[in-house]
C-alpha positions as CSV (number, residue, x, y, z in Angstrom):
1,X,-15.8,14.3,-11.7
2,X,-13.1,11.6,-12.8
3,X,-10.3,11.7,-10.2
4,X,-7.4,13.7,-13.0
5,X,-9.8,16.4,-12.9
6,X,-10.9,16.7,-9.7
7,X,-6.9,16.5,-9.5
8,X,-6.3,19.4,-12.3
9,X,-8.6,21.6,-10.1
10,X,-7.5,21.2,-7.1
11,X,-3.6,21.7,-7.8
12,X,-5.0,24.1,-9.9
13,X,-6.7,26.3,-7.0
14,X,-3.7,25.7,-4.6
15,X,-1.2,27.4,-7.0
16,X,-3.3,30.2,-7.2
17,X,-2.7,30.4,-3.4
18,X,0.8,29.9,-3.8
19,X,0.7,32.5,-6.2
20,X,-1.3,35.6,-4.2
21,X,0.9,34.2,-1.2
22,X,4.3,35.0,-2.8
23,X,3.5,38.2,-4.6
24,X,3.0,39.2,-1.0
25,X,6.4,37.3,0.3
26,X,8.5,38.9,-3.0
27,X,7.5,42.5,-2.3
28,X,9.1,41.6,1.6
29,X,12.1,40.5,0.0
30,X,12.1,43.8,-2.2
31,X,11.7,45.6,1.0
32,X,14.5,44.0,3.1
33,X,16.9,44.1,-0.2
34,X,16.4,47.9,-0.7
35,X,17.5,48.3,2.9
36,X,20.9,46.2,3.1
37,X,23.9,48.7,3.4
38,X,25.9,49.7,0.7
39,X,29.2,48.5,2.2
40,X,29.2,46.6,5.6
41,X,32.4,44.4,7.1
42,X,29.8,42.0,8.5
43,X,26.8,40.1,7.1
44,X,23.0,41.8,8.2
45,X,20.9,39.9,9.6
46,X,18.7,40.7,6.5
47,X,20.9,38.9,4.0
48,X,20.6,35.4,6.5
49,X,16.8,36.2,6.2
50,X,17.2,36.5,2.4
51,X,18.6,33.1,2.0
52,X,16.1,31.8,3.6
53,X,13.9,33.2,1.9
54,X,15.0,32.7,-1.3
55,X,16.1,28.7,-0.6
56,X,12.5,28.0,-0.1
57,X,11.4,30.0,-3.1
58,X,13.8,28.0,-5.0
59,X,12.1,25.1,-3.8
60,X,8.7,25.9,-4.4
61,X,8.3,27.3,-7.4
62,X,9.6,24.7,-10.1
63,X,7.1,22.4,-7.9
64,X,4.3,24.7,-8.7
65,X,5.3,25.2,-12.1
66,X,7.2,28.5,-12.3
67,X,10.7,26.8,-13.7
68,X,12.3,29.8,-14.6
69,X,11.3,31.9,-11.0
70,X,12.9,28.9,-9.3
71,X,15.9,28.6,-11.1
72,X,16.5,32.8,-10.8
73,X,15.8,32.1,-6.6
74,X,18.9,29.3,-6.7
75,X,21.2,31.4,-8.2
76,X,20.4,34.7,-5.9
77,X,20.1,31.9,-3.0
78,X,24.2,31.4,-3.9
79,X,25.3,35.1,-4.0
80,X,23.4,34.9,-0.6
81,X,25.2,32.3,0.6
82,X,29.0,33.3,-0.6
83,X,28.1,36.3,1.5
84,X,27.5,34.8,4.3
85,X,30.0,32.2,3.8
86,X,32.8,35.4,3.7
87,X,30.8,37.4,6.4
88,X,30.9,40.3,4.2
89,X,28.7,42.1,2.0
90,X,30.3,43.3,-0.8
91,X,28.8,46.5,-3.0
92,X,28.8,43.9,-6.0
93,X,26.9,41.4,-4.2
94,X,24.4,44.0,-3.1
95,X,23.5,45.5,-6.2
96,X,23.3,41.8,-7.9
97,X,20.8,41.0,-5.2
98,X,19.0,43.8,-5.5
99,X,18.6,44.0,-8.8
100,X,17.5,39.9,-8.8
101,X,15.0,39.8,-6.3
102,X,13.1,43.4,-7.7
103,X,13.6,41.1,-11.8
104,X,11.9,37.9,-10.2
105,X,7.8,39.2,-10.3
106,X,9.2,39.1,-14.1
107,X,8.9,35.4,-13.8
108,X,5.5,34.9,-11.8
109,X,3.9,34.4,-15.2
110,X,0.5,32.8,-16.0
111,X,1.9,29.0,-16.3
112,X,-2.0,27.9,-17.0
113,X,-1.8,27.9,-21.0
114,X,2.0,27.7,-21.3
115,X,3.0,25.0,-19.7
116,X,1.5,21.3,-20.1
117,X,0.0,19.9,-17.1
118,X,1.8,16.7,-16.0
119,X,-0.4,13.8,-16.2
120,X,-0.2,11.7,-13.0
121,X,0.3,7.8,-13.3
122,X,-0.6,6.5,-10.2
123,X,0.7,2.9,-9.0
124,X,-2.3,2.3,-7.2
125,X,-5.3,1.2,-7.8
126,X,-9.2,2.2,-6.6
127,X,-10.6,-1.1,-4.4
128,X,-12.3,-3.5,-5.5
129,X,-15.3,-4.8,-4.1
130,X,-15.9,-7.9,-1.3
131,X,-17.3,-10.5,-4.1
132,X,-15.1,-10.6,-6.7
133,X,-16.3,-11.7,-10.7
134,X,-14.1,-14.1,-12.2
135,X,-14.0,-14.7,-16.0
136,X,-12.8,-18.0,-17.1
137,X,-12.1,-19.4,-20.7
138,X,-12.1,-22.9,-20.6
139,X,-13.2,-25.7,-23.6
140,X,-13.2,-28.4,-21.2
141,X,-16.8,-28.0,-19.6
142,X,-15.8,-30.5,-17.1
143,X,-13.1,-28.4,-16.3
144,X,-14.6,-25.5,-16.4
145,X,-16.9,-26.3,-13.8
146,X,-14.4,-28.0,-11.9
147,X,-12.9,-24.3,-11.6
148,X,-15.6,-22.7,-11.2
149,X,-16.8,-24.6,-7.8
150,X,-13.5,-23.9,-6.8
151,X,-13.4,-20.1,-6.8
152,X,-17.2,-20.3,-5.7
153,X,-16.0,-22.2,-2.9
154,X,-13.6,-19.2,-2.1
155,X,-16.6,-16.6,-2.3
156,X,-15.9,-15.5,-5.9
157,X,-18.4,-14.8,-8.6
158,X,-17.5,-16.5,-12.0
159,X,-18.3,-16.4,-15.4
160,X,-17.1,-19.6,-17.6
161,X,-16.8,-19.3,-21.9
162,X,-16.0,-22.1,-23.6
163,X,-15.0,-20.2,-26.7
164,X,-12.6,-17.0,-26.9
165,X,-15.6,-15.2,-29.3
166,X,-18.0,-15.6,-26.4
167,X,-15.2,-14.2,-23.9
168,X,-14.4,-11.4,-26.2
169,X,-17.7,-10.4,-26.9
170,X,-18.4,-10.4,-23.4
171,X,-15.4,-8.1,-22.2
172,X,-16.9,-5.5,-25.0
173,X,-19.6,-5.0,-22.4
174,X,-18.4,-5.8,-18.9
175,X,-14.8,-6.0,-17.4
176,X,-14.5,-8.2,-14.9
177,X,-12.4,-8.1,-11.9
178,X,-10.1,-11.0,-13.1
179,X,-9.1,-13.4,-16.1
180,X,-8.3,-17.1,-15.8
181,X,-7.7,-18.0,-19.5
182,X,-6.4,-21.5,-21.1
183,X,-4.4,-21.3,-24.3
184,X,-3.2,-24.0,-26.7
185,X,-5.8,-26.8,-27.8
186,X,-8.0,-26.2,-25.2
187,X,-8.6,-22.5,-25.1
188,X,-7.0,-19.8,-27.0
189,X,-4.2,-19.0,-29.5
190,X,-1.4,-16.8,-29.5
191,X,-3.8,-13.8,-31.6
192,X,-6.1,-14.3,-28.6
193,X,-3.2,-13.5,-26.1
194,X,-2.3,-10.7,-28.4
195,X,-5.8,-9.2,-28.5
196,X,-5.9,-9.6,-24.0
197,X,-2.3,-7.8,-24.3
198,X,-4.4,-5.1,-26.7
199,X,-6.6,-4.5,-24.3
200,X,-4.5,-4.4,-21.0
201,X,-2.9,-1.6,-22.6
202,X,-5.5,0.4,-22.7
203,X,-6.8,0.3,-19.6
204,X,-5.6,2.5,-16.8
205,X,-5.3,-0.6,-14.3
206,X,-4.8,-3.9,-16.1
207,X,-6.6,-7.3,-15.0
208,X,-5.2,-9.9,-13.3
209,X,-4.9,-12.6,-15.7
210,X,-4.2,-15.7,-15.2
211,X,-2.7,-18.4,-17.6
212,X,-3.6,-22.0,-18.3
213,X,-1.0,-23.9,-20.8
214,X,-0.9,-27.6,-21.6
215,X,3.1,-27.6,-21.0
216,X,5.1,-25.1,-19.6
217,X,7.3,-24.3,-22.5
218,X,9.5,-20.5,-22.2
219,X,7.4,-18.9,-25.5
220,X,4.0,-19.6,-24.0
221,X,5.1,-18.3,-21.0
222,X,6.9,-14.7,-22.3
223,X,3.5,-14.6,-24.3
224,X,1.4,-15.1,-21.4
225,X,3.5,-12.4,-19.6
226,X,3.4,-9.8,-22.3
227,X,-0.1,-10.6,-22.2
228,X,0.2,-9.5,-18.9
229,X,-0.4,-12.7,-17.0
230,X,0.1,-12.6,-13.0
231,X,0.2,-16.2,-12.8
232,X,1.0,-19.2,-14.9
233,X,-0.3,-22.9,-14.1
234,X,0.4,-26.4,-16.1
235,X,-2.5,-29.4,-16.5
236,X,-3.1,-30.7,-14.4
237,X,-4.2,-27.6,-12.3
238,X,-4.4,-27.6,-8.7
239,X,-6.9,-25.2,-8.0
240,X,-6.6,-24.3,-4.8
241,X,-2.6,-23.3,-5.8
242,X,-5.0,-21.3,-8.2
243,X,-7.0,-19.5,-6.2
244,X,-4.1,-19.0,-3.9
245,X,-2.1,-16.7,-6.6
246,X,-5.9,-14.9,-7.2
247,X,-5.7,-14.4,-3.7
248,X,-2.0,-13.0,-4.0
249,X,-3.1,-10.4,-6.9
250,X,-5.9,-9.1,-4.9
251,X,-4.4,-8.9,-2.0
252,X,-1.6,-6.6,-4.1
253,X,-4.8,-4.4,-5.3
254,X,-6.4,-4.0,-1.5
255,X,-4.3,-3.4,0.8
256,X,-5.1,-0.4,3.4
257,X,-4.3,3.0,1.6
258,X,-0.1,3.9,2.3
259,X,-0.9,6.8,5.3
260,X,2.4,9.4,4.4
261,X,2.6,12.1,7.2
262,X,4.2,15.7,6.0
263,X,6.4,17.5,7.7
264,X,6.5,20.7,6.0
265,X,6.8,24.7,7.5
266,X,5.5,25.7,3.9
267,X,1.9,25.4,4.0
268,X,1.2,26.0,-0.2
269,X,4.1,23.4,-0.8
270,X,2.7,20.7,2.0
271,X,-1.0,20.9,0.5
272,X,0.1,20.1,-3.0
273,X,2.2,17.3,-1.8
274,X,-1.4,16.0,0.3
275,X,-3.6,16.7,-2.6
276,X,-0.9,14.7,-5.3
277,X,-0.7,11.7,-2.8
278,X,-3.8,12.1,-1.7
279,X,-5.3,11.6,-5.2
280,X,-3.5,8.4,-5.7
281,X,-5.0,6.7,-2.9
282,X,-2.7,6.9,0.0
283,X,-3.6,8.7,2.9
284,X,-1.8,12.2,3.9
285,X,-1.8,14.4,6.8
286,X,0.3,17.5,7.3
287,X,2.2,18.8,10.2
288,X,3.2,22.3,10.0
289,X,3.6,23.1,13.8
290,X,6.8,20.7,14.6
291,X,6.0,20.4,18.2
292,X,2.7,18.3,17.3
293,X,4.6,15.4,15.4
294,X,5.0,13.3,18.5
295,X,1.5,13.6,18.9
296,X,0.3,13.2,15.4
297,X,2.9,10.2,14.8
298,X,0.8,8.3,17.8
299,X,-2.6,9.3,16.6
300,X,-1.8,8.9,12.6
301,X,0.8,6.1,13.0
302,X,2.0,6.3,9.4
303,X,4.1,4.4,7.0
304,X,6.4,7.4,6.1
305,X,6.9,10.5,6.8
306,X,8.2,13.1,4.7
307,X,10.5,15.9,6.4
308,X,11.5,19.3,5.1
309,X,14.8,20.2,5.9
310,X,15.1,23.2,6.9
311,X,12.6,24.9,8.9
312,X,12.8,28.1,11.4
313,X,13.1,26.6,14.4
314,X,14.2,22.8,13.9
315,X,15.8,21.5,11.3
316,X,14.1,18.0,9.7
317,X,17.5,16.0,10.8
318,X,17.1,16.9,14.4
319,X,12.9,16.0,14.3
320,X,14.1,12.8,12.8
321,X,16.0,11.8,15.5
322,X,13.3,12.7,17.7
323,X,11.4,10.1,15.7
324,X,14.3,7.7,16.0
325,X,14.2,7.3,20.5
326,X,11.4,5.9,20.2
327,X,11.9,2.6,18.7
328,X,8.0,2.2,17.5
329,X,9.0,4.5,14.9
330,X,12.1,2.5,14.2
331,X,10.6,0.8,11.0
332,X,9.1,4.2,9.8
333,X,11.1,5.7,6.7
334,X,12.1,9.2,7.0
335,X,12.3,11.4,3.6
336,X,14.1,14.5,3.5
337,X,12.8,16.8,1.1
338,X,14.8,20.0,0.3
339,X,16.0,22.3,-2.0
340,X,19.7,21.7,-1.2
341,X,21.9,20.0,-3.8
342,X,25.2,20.2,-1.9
343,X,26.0,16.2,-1.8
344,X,28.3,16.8,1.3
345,X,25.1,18.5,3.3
346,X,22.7,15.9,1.7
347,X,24.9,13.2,3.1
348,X,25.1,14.8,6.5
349,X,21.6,14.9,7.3
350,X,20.7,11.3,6.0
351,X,23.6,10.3,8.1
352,X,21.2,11.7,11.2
353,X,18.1,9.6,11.1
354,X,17.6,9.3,7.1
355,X,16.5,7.2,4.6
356,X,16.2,9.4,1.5
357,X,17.0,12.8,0.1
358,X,14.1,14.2,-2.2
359,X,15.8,16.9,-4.2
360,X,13.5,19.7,-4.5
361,X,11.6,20.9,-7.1
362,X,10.5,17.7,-7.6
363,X,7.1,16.5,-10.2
364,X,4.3,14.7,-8.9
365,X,5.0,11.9,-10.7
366,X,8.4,11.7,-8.8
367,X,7.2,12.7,-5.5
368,X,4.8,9.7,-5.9
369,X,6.8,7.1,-7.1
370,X,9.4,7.7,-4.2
371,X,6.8,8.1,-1.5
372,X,5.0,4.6,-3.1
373,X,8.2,2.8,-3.3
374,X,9.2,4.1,0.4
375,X,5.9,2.8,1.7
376,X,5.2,-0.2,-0.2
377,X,8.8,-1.8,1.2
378,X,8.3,-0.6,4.6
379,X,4.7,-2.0,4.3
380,X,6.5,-5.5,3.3
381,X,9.1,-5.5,6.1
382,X,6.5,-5.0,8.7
383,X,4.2,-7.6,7.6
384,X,7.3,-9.9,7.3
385,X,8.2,-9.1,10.6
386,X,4.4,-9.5,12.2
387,X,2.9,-12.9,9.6
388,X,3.6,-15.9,8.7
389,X,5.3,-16.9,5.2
390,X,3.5,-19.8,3.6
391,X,-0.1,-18.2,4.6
392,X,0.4,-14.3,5.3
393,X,-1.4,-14.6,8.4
394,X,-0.8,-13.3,11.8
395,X,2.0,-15.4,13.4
396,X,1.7,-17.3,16.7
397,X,2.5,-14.6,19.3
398,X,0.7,-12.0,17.2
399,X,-3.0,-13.5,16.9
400,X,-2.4,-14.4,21.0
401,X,-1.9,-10.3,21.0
402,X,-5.2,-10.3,19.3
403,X,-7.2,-12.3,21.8
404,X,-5.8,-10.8,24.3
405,X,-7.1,-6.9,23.1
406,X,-10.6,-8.2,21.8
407,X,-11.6,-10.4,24.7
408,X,-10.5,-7.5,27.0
409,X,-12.5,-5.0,24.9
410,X,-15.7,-8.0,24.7
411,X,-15.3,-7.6,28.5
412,X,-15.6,-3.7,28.7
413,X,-17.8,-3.1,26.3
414,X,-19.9,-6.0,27.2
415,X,-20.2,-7.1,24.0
416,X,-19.6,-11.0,22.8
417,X,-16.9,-13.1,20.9
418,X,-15.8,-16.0,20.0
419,X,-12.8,-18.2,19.6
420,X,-12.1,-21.0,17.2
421,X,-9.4,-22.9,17.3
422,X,-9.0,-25.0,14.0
423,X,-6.7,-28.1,12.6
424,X,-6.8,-29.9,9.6
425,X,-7.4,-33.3,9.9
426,X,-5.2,-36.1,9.2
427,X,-2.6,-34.1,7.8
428,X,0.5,-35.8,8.7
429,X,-1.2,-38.1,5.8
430,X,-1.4,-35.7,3.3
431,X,2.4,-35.0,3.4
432,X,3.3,-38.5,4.2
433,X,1.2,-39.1,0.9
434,X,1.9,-36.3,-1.2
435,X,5.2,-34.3,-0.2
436,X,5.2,-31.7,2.3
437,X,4.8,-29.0,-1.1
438,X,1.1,-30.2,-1.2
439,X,0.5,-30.1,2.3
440,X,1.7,-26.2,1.9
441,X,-1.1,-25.9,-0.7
442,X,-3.5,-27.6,1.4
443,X,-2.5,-25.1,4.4
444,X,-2.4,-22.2,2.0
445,X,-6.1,-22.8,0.6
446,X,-7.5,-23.1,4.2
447,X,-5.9,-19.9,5.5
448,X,-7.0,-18.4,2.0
449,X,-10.7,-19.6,2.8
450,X,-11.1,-18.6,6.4
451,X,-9.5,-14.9,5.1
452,X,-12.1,-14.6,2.5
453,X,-15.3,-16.4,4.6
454,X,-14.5,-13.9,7.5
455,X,-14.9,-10.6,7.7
456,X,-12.9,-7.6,8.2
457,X,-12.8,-7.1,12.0
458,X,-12.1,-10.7,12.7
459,X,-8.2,-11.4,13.4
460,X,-7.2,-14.6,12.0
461,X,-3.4,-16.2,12.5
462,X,-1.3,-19.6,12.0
463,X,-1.2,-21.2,15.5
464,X,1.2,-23.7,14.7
465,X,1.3,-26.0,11.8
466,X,-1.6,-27.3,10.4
467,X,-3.6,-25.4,13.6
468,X,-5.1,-21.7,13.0
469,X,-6.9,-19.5,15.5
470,X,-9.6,-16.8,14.7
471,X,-11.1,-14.4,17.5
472,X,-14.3,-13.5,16.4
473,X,-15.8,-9.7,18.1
474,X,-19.5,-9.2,18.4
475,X,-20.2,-12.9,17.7
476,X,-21.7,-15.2,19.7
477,X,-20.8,-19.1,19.8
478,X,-24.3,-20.3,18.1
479,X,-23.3,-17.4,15.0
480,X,-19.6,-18.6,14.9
481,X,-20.5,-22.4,14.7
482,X,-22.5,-21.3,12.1
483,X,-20.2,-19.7,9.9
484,X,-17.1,-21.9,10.6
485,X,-19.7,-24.8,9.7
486,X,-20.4,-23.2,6.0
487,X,-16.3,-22.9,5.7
488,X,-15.9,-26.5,6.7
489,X,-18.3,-27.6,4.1
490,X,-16.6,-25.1,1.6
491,X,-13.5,-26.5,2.2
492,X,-14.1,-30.2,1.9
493,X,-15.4,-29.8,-1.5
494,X,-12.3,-28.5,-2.3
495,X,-10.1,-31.1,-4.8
496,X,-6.4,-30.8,-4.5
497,X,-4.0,-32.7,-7.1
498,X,-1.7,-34.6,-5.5
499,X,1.2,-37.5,-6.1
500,X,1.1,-38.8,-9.9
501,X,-2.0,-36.3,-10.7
502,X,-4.3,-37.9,-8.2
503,X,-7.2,-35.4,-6.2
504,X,-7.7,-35.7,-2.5
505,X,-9.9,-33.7,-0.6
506,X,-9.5,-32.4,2.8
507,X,-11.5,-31.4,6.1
508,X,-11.1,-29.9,9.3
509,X,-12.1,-29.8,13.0
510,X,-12.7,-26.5,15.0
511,X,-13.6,-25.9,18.6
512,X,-15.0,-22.8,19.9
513,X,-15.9,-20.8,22.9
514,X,-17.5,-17.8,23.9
515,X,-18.2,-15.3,26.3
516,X,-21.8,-13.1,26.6
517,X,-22.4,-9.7,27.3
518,X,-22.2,-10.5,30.8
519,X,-19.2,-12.9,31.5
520,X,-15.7,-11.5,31.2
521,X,-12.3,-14.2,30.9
522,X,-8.9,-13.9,31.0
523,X,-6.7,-14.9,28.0
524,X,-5.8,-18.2,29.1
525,X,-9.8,-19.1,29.3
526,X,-10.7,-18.8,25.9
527,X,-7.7,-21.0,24.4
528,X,-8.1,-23.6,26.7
529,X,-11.6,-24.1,25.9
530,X,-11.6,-23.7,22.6
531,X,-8.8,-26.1,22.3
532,X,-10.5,-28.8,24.5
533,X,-13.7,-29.0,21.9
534,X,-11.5,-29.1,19.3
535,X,-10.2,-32.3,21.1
536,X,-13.7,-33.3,21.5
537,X,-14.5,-33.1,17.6
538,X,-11.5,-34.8,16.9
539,X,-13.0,-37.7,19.2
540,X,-16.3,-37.1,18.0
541,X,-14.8,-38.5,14.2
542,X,-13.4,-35.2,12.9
543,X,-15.3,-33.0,10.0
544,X,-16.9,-31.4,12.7
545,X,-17.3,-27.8,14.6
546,X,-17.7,-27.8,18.4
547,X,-19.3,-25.3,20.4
């Protein structure tokens, strides 16, 4: 079942339970309204009750759907108020709340056939697989295969044309994961760009598309955009600067599902917000019981959380600055989510712990866009904080965190791993030679390599420099010498366009060690040895990996 429907069901089975629940909760509120006295010089408990009551109702059900019912709650939720605000009941306030909570069943009707069903647009997109496929339009056969070692080189699949019919007839039957296109003389015209920007349009996630141009002129370049081009690159190409803004678009595309943790007291309301997030890819939990947060905050560790307001026994501000002593959680945005519109109270409880005030009701469209937007920065700021710039790697003291926790887990699991310290060679050369700019490409398409040549488990950071250091779990030094070999190969057949147009290529050296099932080290151990047979292949004539 396509994910909108399996969507459509599921919200529509939850307001069916939201439904049965508050027929059940309005005939309660019928109850306590029948018995409010007629006259009283102070406010009954019952009417405090009643607010609540109807706050949340007013809340709820324009999320769910029932617009009207929630609009009717809001304004019984003010008489309410006023009351309590006077501390005294007036006859006239009684019977207008009365008569208002026994008129709203009147507007629990069927929403299933009269109302639309919103259509959610989510921002994000399903994952794409390991081995990427690649479609590139180039005339140039030279170039085209020039381009096509290239992303091989980088573990891609690709797929060259050398005419835009042959590409076009190709996307009829297969979309691939990418476009690298060249327009002008040597590839396609401005009707070509207009028929990609056709088809972007119609599909639910468009293509990364990258953009080749003979000059880099502003109309090619607002055609290539509207075409919906990620990237834009002028002949003579350096490829690996290519492959490095594939990398970039991809990496926009894969990242780890957003985890959003609810904080909620209303159970109906909290599942739709899981099931609406949930369905866009991002990864919700609830929390009904606020004494578990602490708990589920360590075990979940989310990117934001999303706090009701007002619950029975603790309001969201106060949990939020819970949150906010422990300075782990420091990073974490906090959105309030309420059915209060005063701007004076809004203000009060962001002022406590806050980031953002979600008025409720609020559509799924809206809840997701906020949450995405929430998560997506405070994603940014922490990988910012914790990688490099220039590469997006783990930074110095980070990837030494990472030895640190995998060789002590190697050691008590008695598993092995590896360490491999790597350098470019002769790189004070290359920027010497070529500006430092190209040596930043040259850094960028190793870091790119190693990211894509290793897998998932393995940490990888920027040691310094030119230098990077990977820490390899459940791998032996023979298996690690093996694959750091095949990337050393990979990356000296990679050609980079330096000073006046020229191509270099580059290599490295990498030393590696290794403990066995048996031998445990301390973090010092590794690093050292691994850096002294990286000394050794540098004496041994560079281009090399020592074990």
């Amino acid at each position: 079942m396509p994910k909108a429907a399996k969507l459509k069901v599921q919200l529509s089975e939850l307001t069916k339970v939201f439904r049965s629940h508050l027929e059940v909760e309005l005939q309660d509120m019928q109850l306590a309204a029948d018995q409010l006295p007629i006259d009283a010089d102070t406010v009954p408990e019952d009417v405090i009750s009643l607010r609540n009551g109807l706050h949340k109702l007013a809340g709820s059900a324009g999320t769910f759907g029932f617009t009207d019912l929630g609009l009717q709650a809001r304004k019984l939720e003010q008489v309410a108020k006023n009351c309590i605000s006077q501390n005294y009941l007036d006859p006239a306030s009684r019977q207008r709340l009365v008569r208002g909570i026994h008129a709203l069943p009147h507007w629990l009707f069927d929403i299933d056939d009269e109302q639309p069903s919103e259509r959610i647009v989510s921002p994000l997109t399903e994952p794409l697989s390991r081995s990427k496929l690649i479609a590139i339009l180039e005339t140039d056969k030279m170039l085209l295969a020039a381009t096509s070692q290239t992303l091989n080189s980088f573990g891609y699949q690709t797929q060259g044309f050398t005419t835009f019919k042959t590409l076009r007839e190709a996307l009829k039957q297969t979309l691939p994961d990418a476009l690298v296109v060249a327009v002008g003389q040597k590839g396609i015209d401005r009707a070509g760009l207009d028929y990609l920007a056709g088809l972007q349009s119609q599909l639910e996630s468009p293509l990364p598309l990258i953009v080749i141009s003979e000059d880099d002129n502003f109309a090619d370049q607002i055609q290539a955009v509207r075409a919906g081009a990620q990237g834009f690159f002028t002949r003579p190409v350096d490829l690996p600067a290519l492959e490095n803004r594939l990398e970039g678009c991809f990496n926009s595309l894969q990242n780890e599902p957003f985890r959003v943790l609810i904080v909620d007291d209303d159970l109906d309301l909290a599942r739709r917000f899981e099931a609406v997030l949930s369905s866009a890819g991002m990864l919700a939990e609830v929390v009904i019981e606020p004494t578990q947060l602490l708990q589920q905050l360590a075990h979940f560790t989310p990117e934001v959380v999303l706090m009701d307001v007002n619950m029975p026994e603790y309001s969201g501000p106060e949990l939020a600055q819970v949150i906010r002593l422990n300075d782990d959680w420091l990073r974490v945005p906090i959105l309030y989510i309420s059915a209060e519109t005063d701007a004076t109270r809004q203000m009060q409880a962001l002022m406590k712990a806050g980031d953002d005030f979600i008025t409720k009701p609020i559509s799924d469209n809206a809840l997701l866009t906020t949450v995405y937007s929430r998560a997506q920065r405070a994603r940014r700021v922490s990988h910012a904080l914790a990688r490099d710039s220039l590469t997006g790697l783990l930074k110095h003291a980070d990837i030494k965190e990472q030895v640190a926790i995998e060789m002590e887990r190697a050691a008590r699991m008695r598993r092995p791993a590896s360490v491999a310290m790597i350098d470019i060679d002769h790189f004070k050369s290359v920027n010497d030679q070529h500006g430092h700019a190209v040596g930043d490409n040259v850094i960028r398409a190793l870091a790119n390599l190693l990211r894509q040549r290793l897998r998932k488990i393995d940490r990888l950071g920027r040691y310094g420099g030119e230098e990077f250091l990977a820490v390899l779990p459940d791998c032996d030094a023979a298996d690690a010498k093996a694959i750091l070999d095949e990337i050393r190969s990979a990356f000296h057949d990679l050609y980079f366009t330096g000073a006046a147009g020229s191509s270099f290529q580059c290599s490295f050296s990498a030393g590696i060690s290794a403990c066995n099932q048996q031998s445990a080290w301390q973090i010092v151990e590794p690093l050292e040895k691994a850096d002294a047979h990286l000394y050794k292949a540098k004496k041994d004539g560079r281009n090399r990996v020592v074990a």
